[in-house]
N, C-alpha and C positions, 0 to 999 in steps of 0.2 A: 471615174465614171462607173456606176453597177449598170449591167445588162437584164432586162428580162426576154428571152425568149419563147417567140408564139408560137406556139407547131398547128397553127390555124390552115398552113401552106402543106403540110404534111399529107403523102398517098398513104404513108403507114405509121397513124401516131403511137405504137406503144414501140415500133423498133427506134423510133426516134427521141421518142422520150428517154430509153434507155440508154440512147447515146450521149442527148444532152444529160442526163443523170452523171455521167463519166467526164462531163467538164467542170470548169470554176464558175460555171454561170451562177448569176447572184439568184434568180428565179425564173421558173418560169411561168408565163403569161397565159392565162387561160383564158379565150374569148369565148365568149359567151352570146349566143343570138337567136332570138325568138321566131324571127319570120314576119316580125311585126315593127319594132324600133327599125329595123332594117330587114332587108327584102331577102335574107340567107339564112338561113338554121342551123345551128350546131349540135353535135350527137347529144340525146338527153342526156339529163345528169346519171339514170341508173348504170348507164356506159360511163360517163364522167365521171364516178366515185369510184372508181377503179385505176384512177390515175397512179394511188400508191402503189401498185404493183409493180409501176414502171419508174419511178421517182421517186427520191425524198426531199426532192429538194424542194424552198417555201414555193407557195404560189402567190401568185400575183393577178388575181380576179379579176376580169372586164366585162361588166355585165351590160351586152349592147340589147336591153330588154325595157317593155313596154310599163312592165308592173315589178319592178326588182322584190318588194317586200316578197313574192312567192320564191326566188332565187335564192336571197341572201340567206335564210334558215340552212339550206341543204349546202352552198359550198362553205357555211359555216364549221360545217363539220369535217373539212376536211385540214391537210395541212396549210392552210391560208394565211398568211401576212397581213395582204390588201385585198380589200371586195370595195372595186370604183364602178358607180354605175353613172350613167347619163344627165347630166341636169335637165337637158332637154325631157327628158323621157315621163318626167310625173311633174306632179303638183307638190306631192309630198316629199320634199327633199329634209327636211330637217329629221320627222318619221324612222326615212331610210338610215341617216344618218346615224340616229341614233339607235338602231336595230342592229346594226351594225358593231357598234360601240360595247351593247350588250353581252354580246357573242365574246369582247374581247377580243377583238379583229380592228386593226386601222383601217380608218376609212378615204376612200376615195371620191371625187368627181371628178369626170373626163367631160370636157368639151369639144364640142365639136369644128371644124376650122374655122366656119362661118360666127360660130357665138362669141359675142365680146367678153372679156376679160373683167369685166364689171359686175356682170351678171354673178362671180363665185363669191362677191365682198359679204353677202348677209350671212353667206356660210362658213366665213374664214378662219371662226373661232371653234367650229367642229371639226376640222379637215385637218388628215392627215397629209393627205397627196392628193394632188391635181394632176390630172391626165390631159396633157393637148394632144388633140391629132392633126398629126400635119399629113391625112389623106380623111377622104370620107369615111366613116365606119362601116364596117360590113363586110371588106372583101378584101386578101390579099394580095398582095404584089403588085398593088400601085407605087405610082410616081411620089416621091416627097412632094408636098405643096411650099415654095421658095416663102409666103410670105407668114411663115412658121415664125422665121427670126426672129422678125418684126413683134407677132405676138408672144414669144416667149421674152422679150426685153420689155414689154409693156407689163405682163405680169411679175416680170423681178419686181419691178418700179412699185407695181401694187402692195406686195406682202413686203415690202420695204416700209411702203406707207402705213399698214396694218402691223409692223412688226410679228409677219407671220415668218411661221417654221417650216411651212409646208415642202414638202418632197416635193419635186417638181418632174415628173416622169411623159416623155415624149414618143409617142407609137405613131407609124407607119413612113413608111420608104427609109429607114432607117437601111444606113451601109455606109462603106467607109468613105465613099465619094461624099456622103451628106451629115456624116459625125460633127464637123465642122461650125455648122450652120446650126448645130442643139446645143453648144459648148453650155447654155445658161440653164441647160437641166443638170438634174443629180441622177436619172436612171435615163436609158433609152434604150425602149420595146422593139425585138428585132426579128423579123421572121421570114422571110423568102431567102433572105438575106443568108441567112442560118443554115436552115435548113435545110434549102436549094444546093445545100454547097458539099464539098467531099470530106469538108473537115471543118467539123465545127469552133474546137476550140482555136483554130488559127482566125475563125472570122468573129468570135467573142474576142479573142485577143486586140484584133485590129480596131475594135470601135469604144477600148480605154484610153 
């Protein structure tokens, strides 16, 4: 199992970036939020491109935004893996998609707990990774949502049907009491969990 790490929970993200920097974590999680897709805002990006100062390690983009095409250009340039943004969130998902694509960046879509698994098929032949959230988007240190399971065995069954490749990465209430219950993902996004804690790499440790 790769971990990505949010520091979205974070009072001080560059001492803590620097901490996760000093583990094996596979990335870390940058959420992203306008104030609009979701009712919280995160520091702009001219603060967010400053993340290498504290980190080398890849990122893992979550764009919880209303109009991703303005987003995706600028954490383009940083060290980025993945930039997943919302299906919910535009019209233009194929667009995104392949702006994305441009950059030479894997691309992402996260859904939301509520939207069906159906809804990713017309884009399955772009996608690199699919993001479930097994909490609402927007705010950390919620509860996991139990019937996560249930959707992430609907979506094996999917990209089984499609003979998709896709990465399959799980964010929120993630910890070791609920590692269990994602077993049918390849990544799982972890951050109160993290963070919150005295010792990082012992609670990356515990959720391979």
């Amino acid at each position: 199992m790769l971990v990505s790490a949010s520091f979205l929970s974070s009072d001080f993200p560059p001492n803590d970036l620097k901490k996760l920097n000093e583990t094996d974590v596979d990335y870390i999680h940058v959420d992203i939020m306008d104030g609009k897709f979701v009712s919280n805002k995160t520091m702009p990006f001219r603060e967010m491109k400053n993340i290498y100062k504290f980190t080398d390690k890849r990122l893992d983009v979550h764009l919880m935004v209303d109009k991703p095409e303005k987003y995706i250009p600028l954490y383009a340039e940083l060290n980025t893996e993945y930039i997943t943004f919302h299906i919910e969130a535009t019209d233009e998902v194929i667009e995104n998609l392949e702006l994305i694509k441009s950059y030479g960046i894997k691309c992402g879509l996260a859904i939301k707990p509520n939207t069906p698994v159906k809804d990713l098929v017309p884009y399955l032949p772009l996608l690199d990774l699919v993001l479930v959230m097994s909490v609402e988007p927007g705010m950390g240190g919620q509860d996991f949502i139990d019937d996560t399971t249930k959707k992430l065995e609907e979506l094996r069954v999917l990209l089984k049907e499609y003979d998709s490749k896709v990465v399959v990465n799980v964010d929120g209430g993630i910890s070791d009491k609920t590692k269990d219950k994602v077993k049918l993902s390849d990544i799982v996004t972890a951050g109160s969990y993290i963070i919150k804690s005295d010792d990082f790499q012992e609670k990356i440790d515990s959720l391979r």
